[in-house]
Structure formats: structure tokens, C-alpha cells
GUSE-475556 format. One record per residue (C-alpha): x, y, z. Coordinates in steps of 0.5 Angstrom, whole numbers, plus 500, padded with zeros to 3 digits. Layout:
<pts>
XYZ...
</pts>
This chain:
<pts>
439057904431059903432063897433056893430050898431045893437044890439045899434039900439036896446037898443035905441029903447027899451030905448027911452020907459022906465025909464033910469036906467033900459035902462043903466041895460039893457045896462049893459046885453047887450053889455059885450060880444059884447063890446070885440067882437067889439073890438077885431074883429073890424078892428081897427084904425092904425097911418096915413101912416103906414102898419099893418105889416112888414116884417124884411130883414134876417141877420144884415146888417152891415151898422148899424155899421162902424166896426166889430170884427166879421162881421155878418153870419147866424150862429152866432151874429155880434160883432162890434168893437165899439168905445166910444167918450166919454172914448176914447177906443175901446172895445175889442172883448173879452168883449163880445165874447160868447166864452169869458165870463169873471167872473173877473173884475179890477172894484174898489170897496168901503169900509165905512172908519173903525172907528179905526185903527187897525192893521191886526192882531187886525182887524182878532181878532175883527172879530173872536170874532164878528163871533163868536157871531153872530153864537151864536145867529144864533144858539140860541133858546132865540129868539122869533122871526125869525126878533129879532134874524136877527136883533140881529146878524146885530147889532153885525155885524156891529161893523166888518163893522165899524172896518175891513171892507174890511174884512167882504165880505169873512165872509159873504160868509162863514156865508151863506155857513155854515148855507146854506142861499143860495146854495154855488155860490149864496152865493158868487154871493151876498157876495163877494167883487166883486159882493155885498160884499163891498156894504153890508158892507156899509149897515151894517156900515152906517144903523140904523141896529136896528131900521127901516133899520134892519127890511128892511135889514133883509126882504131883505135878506129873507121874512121869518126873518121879514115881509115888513115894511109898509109905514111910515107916511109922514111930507108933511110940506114944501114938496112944495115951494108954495101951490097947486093954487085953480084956475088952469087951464089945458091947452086945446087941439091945435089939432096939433098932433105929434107921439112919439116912446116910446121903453123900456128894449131891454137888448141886449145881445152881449153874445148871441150864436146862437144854444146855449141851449135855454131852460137852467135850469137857469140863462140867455139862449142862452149862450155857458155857461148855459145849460139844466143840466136834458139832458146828457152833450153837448145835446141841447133841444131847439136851441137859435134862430138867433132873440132870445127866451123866456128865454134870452136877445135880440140878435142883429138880434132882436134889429135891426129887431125891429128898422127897423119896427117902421118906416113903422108900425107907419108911419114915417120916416127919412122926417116924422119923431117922434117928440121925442122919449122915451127910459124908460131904461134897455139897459144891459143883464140879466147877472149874477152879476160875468159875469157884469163889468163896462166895459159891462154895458159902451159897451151896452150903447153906442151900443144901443144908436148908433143904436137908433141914426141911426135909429131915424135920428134927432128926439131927444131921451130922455132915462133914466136910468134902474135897469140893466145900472149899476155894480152892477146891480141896485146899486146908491149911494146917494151923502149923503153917506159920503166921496167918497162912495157918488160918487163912481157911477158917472162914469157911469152917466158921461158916458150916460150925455156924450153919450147924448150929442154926440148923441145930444139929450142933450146940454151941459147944460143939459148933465151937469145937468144928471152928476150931478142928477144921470143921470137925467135932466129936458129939453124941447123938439123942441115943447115945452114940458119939460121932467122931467127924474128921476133914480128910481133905488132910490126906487128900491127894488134891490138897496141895499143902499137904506137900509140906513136912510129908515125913508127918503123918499128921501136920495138921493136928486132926489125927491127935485130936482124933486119938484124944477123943477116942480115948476119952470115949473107951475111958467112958464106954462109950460106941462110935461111929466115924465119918469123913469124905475121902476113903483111907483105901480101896485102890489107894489112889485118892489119899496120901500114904502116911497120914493113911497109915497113922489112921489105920492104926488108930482104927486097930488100936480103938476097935472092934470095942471102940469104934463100931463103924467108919463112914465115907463119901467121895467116890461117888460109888457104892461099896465097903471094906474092911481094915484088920488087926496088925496093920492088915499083915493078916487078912481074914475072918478073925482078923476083920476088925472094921468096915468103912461103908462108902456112900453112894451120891446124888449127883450123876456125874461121871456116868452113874445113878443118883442113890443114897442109903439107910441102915438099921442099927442097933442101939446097944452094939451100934452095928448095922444090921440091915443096908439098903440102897436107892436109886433113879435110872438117870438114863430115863430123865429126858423122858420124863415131861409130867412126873419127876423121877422114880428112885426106888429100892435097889438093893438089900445088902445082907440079902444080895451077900449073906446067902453065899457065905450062909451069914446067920440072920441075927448077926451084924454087917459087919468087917467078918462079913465083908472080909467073907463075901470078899472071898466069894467074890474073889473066887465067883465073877458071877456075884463080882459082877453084881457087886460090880454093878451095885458099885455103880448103882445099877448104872448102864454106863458101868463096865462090865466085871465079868473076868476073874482078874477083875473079881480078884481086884474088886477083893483085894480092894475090899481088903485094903482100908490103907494107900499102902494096902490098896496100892499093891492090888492089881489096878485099873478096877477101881472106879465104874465110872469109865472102862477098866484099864488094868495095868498090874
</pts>
């Protein structure tokens, strides 16, 4: 209470003469507004040794990278000439020239092995006669429902994926196009071969089309065929190895602080053109290729910026500006340096699928990774793996698939385990391990926590091959895996911190249901002793939430058993600040005790001619929330302590409305949250660590990236 001393003085003083549950109503009238006043306005604590801003130099300079293609001017992106250890080559220029966006690729793609062997002629006659059919049913008035007849027509289709599949890409763009699904390039953008072509042939070879799978796959293609399955029940018998002990004990604060870097989703953008059209009609901006298709050709409304804008990926300038301002705003360097770092994923542009080739994706993550490197000295960095560091964009397949269509993404996780090494973040064992479990991998950091990474791309919504065997929570393996090693970990005693991309809850709209639900019950079974903290990307947003005791049957104070803190990214886009964040933390408990967040105003960027960006000091986690729930100053930011200022928020559209606008990283393109349907939305979504729980929260509130549009 010592934000705002007098107005405390006083409720002591009147309370120390009535009954105590009038003082706390009155409390509850008093303090609100000041509780926000206080926060806000209050000079809020910074990390020991850092500044409150900083101001980048302007340009790049080109000590960041021993070559270049095209050393960096004011008018345009620096283009290094990056060589990779690992595959032993040289991108060239053209990969990533803005003047040579490439829509071909040499990439393999995969096909099912047909069940039969036919000749050509016979495969183009099955074909025929299975499009035939599907068309009728297309065309039918004999189904009752949008979702009978899909799955109607995906249980012909199959038998042409089972038969001719190398076939069926072509069919499938001509299906799209002729009953106009999509416009006609996207049709093609999700059909053919190149892009998601071969990998829906897999789908419809390998998928239980009518049963489960066809109600996902044919949701996926559209809402309005048939509605999101719900979350199947799950057999929990003999999920665990040993049962959850009854007389566990968390392990107790040392006292003995390190800071931790958590940077997440920089999506450089090597494409990127500066004074290119920064306000395009769609797709990626800040491209020589997108334009604003409402001006008359070769007029520019907005132009892109040398830092970046809100609607595109992170050039280089930004990326470096960023890098170079961690040090002084959050008081370390190169002789103080992080403990570790954490890199939550997303390294590649927002491409469109025909512009992404393996190629690209190799050259994003060996850049980014050097730059951290460079700039991170000898604190190891533990990074995962997002939706947007693969080709295609968010497809892994399981090794479970059958032949070598279980393999055909482990070129990509043999590339980042090397990377790793090189960087020597990982040892060989480890490196090992992360091409093996789809570049995931279990590690102890210099101080002695394990760090337990995942590829969430395994739930992701985006990744199409998890339309196969969707009754399985767990097709790929990953979370077996997980539950081996945080077994061993309670069996050593030892803390853990978990780190993946896409978020298990918040408002459910971005993962699958089951796999969720299997991992909510890892996090109960394994915390608070256990796991001590869970990590996330993706969202390009700022905020946590919490998972709780008996699947979140049970949502309060003592039953907060975990946080999920979700990283703020980089890049601008869609109409957010660039920031990231550091934590405090204890050695001995390995709880956050002190979050801070960092930003630029991208609104500023193309005012900026003879410096580079300012990022500064935005926020103090435990100073903006701890007050309005009186959370004592020696106690960790823990699930308690978000599950209670979830509930100041529920009831306080004022201190909604800046945790609303820290979502957004103090954006001026962020929706206002000043209504108490929305504070009410924001604290069930604090709540909700599952798809199960977040999808009956009322809806629309999610994301700050575009105007609320509430539904429920």
C-alpha cells in the first residue's frame, strides 16, 4: 500500500473501530481506482543496473556479420552472405533479395504409397469416376447437413488418395476453384503440390474420414461444414509411471537471483523493402511485391520504414536495435551477463506459402541464431521451435506415419539440433536427443535447473497432420516423452521450467483439444514440485495464465498450481510494439520473483532519420498487480498470484484495461478494454490453461490485434 500511503493511513484508521468485513467492503470502495492510479503512475521498480531507455544507434552495423551480399545503406536491408556449419553452403543472394521473391522451390514433397498399382491410364480413370462422384454429392440436396455431406464426399475422396495420389493436389485445386471454396490463388496456395497439396493427400489417405478425423478435417477446411469437435474424454490409466507422492515438498527460495532474457517471434524479414507499400491490401507489407491494390499503380500510401510497421516482419535494423537494447535496459552484460536466455520460437517471416522454401526457413534460423549468439556472449540460449520454422509453414509429421512420410521433416530438426551445438547451447548428447524428438530436448542449465522443450506444432491447429488418429492425444510421441523425463526429474529432485510456442489455453483458439487436455494433466500431475514454471510464444502478445488442481474443476487461490507466461515478440505485426521480457529468479525454488517488459513505439519509426529506435522500460509485473491484491514482497509471481489479480480484474475494468493494454505492449492499434464484459473475458482466459476451458469463455477478446468482436 505504499504506492498511495494516505488514502491506507485512513482505511487503517477507520478500520481499526468496525467489524472486519465492512473495513475489507470498504476497502474494496476505496482503493480500485487508486490501486491503477498507483501502479501506473507510481515510479515502478527497474532491474538492478539498468537504465529506463535506450536509445539504438541508426543503421546496422556490420560488425554483426563477417560478410555480406549487400552491405547496409540507409535506403535499403543489409544482405549478409551467411554461411551454415551445419549443411556447408552459402545462401545465395537471391533467396533473399527483395527484388527476387521466388514462388518455385526444388523442395521433395511426399506422397502415402497407393494401395495398388496401377497404370496411368487406370489411376486418371479412378480419378475421373471419384470426381465425378464427389461432385454429385457437392451438388446433392439429400443431405440434411453442411457436415454429413463433407464427410460424404471426403470418404470418396479417399479411395483417389489411396490410388493415385500424386494425383489428387491438381483435383483438389480444380474442385476449389470450380465450386469457389477460396478465390482462385488461394486455392492453389492450399492445394497444390508444392504448398499443402501432397500433405492433404496424406490426410485423406491415412484419416479415419468418417469417424472423429472427418468432423475435424472437414471444420478445418471451413467453420460452416461441421462445427470444432469437443474434447474426447481421456483414459488417465497408466498415463504416469508412479502416482502423484502425497508428501511432496517444493523446494524453498535460496535468495540467490539470476536474471533470465525471455525473447519470443522476432520473424525477420530479409524481404523486406524499405519505402515499399506499408499499408498493402494483403499478405505480408513492406514487400516490393504487395501493394494497396485501392491506389493507382506504383503509388505508395504509407512508406515501409527502415525499423519496420505494423503490418510486416521484423527487418534487420529492428532485430538488431532490439538486441542491442537488452543489455543496458536490463542491466547486464557481456562481464554480468543472463543466466540463460529463452528463445519461445518463430524465427521466419509471415511468408506466403509459395514464397517459403526449406532453404528460407534454414537461412532465418541460422541468422537469428548467430545474432543471439553475438549478442548473448556465453549465457546459453534454450529455443524452441514455432509454427512459422518449417516448410510447410507449420506442418511435422509424426514418426508414427508410416514409411518414410514419419521422417520426411527431420531435415529441418537435424539442422536447428546442429545449429544448437554450434552455438553450443546443446552438447552432443543433447543435440542428439532435439533430432530425434523433433527438436525438442531435456537439459540443465549452468545452475542447475532442467529445461524441458516440446514442438507444439503437435497441437497446433495449423499443423494438418494432426487430422490423422485425432481420438490420440498424443500420436507423435512428444508427450510420452515429456512424461519420461519429468518423471526422472521428480525421481532426482530436480526443478523445471517448460518451454514451447503455441499456448495450451487462453481463449482455446489456436490448439487442438485433446493433446491440451493430455498436457494439462501432466502439468497437475508434476506441479507445483515439479515444474516450476511453463513458457510460451506465438500470440505475439504479452500475458499468463494459470492451470490448476483436477483439470481446473476448481478455479481459485489454493487450487493455482502453474503459470504459463506467454512472451511478448519482436516483430510488429499485426498492429503491436516490439518488446521482450526478463525475469528474476531464484535459484533454489526457480520461481519468477520480478517481471519486467520492454518496448519500442513502432508508431514512431518513420520519424526516425539519425538514431534508431528507443526501446525502453514499460512495465513491472509485480508493481502494475501486486498492490491490488496486497501480495506481500518477498513472495513469488506465481499461479496464486495470477489467479488473484484475475479476480481484481474480473471485477475492475480499470486495471482491465491495463492489463488490456500491456497485452498489446502499449500499442496505439490496441482495442480499448474498458467494459466489464471484456474485464470478465480477459479473467476467464487467465483461468483457462486447456482448448476445453478457454473455449467456454466468452469470445472475441482474445487477441488486441484487431477490434473486439464478442460473439458469446
Amino acid at each position: 500500500m505504499d504506492l498511495y500511503p494516505a488514502l491506507y493511513d485512513i482505511w487503517l484508521y477507520i478500520s481499526s473501530s468496525i467489524p472486519q468485513s465492512l473495513a475489507m467492503g470498504l476497502r474494496e470502495l476505496i482503493f480500485p481506482a487508486a490501486i491503477w492510479i498507483g501502479s501506473v503512475n507510481a515510479a515502478q521498480n527497474l532491474p538492478s543496473g539498468a537504465v529506463s531507455s535506450h536509445v539504438a544507434s541508426s543503421g546496422f552495423p556490420t560488425s554483426v556479420f563477417s560478410s555480406y551480399w549487400v552491405k547496409p545503406v540507409a535506403t535499403a536491408e543489409p544482405q549478409p552472405a551467411l554461411y551454415d556449419p551445419v549443411l556447408n553452403i552459402t545462401f545465395p543472394l537471391n533467396l533473399t533479395s527483395p527484388d527476387t521473391i521466388s514462388e518455385e522451390n526444388d523442395d521433395p514433397v511426399s506422397y502415402p504409397a497407393p494401395v495398388a498399382n496401377l497404370t496411368s491410364a487406370g489411376k486418371q480413370a479412378i480419378l475421373a469416376s471419384i470426381v465425378s462422384q464427389v461432385e454429385d454429392i457437392i451438388t446433392s440436396d439429400q443431405f440434411t447437413t453442411n457436415c454429413s455431406k463433407c464427410i460424404a464426399g471426403l470418404t470418396v475422396a479417399k479411395s483417389a488418395a489411396q490410388l493415385a495420389p500424386e494425383l489428387l493436389p491438381n483435383t483438389m485445386v480444380s474442385l476449389c476453384q470450380k465450386f469457389k471454396l477460396h478465390d482462385n490463388e488461394t486455392c492453389e496456395e492450399d492445394f497444390e503440390a508444392s504448398t499443402f497439396g501432397a500433405i492433404w493427400t496424406q490426410i485423406l489417405a491415412l484419416s479415419d474420414v468418417s469417424g472423429l478425423d472427418g468432423q475435424y478435417i472437414c471444420n478445418r477446411i471451413s467453420s460452416n461444414f461441421c462445427s470444432m469437435p469437443k474434447t474426447s474424454p481421456l483414459n488417465t490409466t497408466g498415463l504416469f509411471p508412479k502416482p502423484k507422492p502425497h508428501n511432496y515438498t517444493v523446494p524453498k527460495a535460496s535468495g540467490k537471483r539470476i536474471k533470465v532474457l525471455h525473447m519470443s517471434d522476432i520473424h525477420l524479414d530479409p524481404r523486406y523493402a524499405v519505402g515499399s507499400e506499408a499499408n498493402c491490401t494483403s499478405s505480408l507489407c513492406c514487400r516490393a511485391n504487395n501493394f494497396n491494390t485501392a491506389l493507382p499503380t506504383g503509388e505508395i500510401s504509407l512508406p515501409a520504414p527502415y525499423y519496420g510497421d505494423f503490418k510486416c516482419d521484423s527487418p534487420y535494423g529492428l532485430v538488431v536495435a532490439a538486441l542491442d537494447s537488452i543489455g543496458p535496459l536490463t542491466g547486464t552484460s557481456e562481464q554480468n551477463p543472463f543466466g540463460f536466455s529463452i528463445y519461445t520460437g518463430d524465427l521466419v517471416s509471415h511468408e506466403g506459402q509459395q514464397e517459403l522454401s526449406r532453404a528460407y526457413v534454414e537461412y532465418a534460423e541460422l541468422s537469428i541464431y548467430d545474432m543471439l549468439k553475438k549478442f548473448m556472449h556465453k549465457s546459453p540460449v534454450y529455443a524452441v521451435l514455432g509454427n512459422h520454422d518449417t516448410n510447410p509453414e507449420a506442418i511435422d509429421a509424426p514418426h508414427s506415419l508410416p514409411g518414410d512420410l514419419g521422417m520426411q521433416m527431420s531435415w529441418n530438426f537435424d539442422h536447428v539440433a546442429g545449429l544448437w551445438h554450434e552455438e553450443g547451447w546443446l552438447n552432443a548428447t543433447a543435440a542428439k536427443q532435439a533430432s530425434l524428438h523433433y527438436g525438442a530436448y531435456s537439459v540443465k542449465t549452468p545452475q542447475g535447473l532442467r529445461v524441458i522443450t516440446f514442438n507444439t506444432d503437435f497441437w497446433y491447429k495449423s499443423n494438418f497432420l494432426n487430422l490423422i488418429d485425432t481420438p490420440n492425444p498424443d500420436k507423435s510421441g512428444m508427450f510420452a516423452w515429456m512424461t519420461q523425463e519429468l518423471q526422472a526429474a521428480e525421481d532426482a529432485g530436480e526443478r523445471v521450467w517448460i518451454l514451447g510456442h503455441v499456448l495450451s489455453g487462453w481463449d482455446g483458439t489456436n490448439p487442438m483439444p485433446n493433446p491440451t487436455d493430455l498436457f494439462y494433466q501432466i502439468i497437475d500431475r508434476y506441479s507445483p514440485h515439479v515444474i516450476a514454471n511453463v513458457f510460451f510464444g506465438h500470440t505475439h502478445e504479452d500475458f499468463a495464465y494459470v492451470y490448476y488442481a483436477n483439470n481446473g474443476t476448481n478455479q481459485s487461490a489454493g487450487n493455482a498450481l502453474n503459470t504459463a507466461w506467454v512472451g511478448p515478440s519482436i516483430t510488429p505485426l499485426t498492429n503491436v510494439n516490439s518488446a521482450f521480457r526478463s525475469y528474476e529468479v531464484d535459484t533454489g525454488d526457480w520461481n519468477v520473483y520480478e517481471a519486467y517488459t520492454f518496448y519500442s513505439d513502432v508508431e514512431s519509426f518513420s520519424e526516425l532519420h539519425s538514431t534508431g529506435p528507443t526501446f525502453k522500460f514499460e512495465y513491472n509485473t509485480r508493481d502494475t498487480y501486486g498492490p491490488s491484491i496486497n501480495w506481500p514482497a518477498e513472495a513469488p509471481l506465481n499461479a496464486t498470484f495470477w489467479h488473484l489479480v484475475s479476480e481484481q480484474i474480473e471485477k475492475n475494468t480499470t486495471l482491465a484495461s491495463t492489463f488490456n493494454t500491456y497485452q498489446g505492449k502499449s500499442s496505439v492499434k490496441s482495442p480499448n478494454c474498458t467494459n466489464i464484459a471484456c474485464a470478465k473475458a480477459k479473467a476467464c482466459y487467465i483461468r483457462s490453461g486447456s482448448v476445453a476451458l478457454g473455449s467456454v469463455c466468452p469470445q472475441g477478446y482474445g487477441s488486441v490485434q484487431s477490434p473486439f468482436k464478442p460473439t458469446s
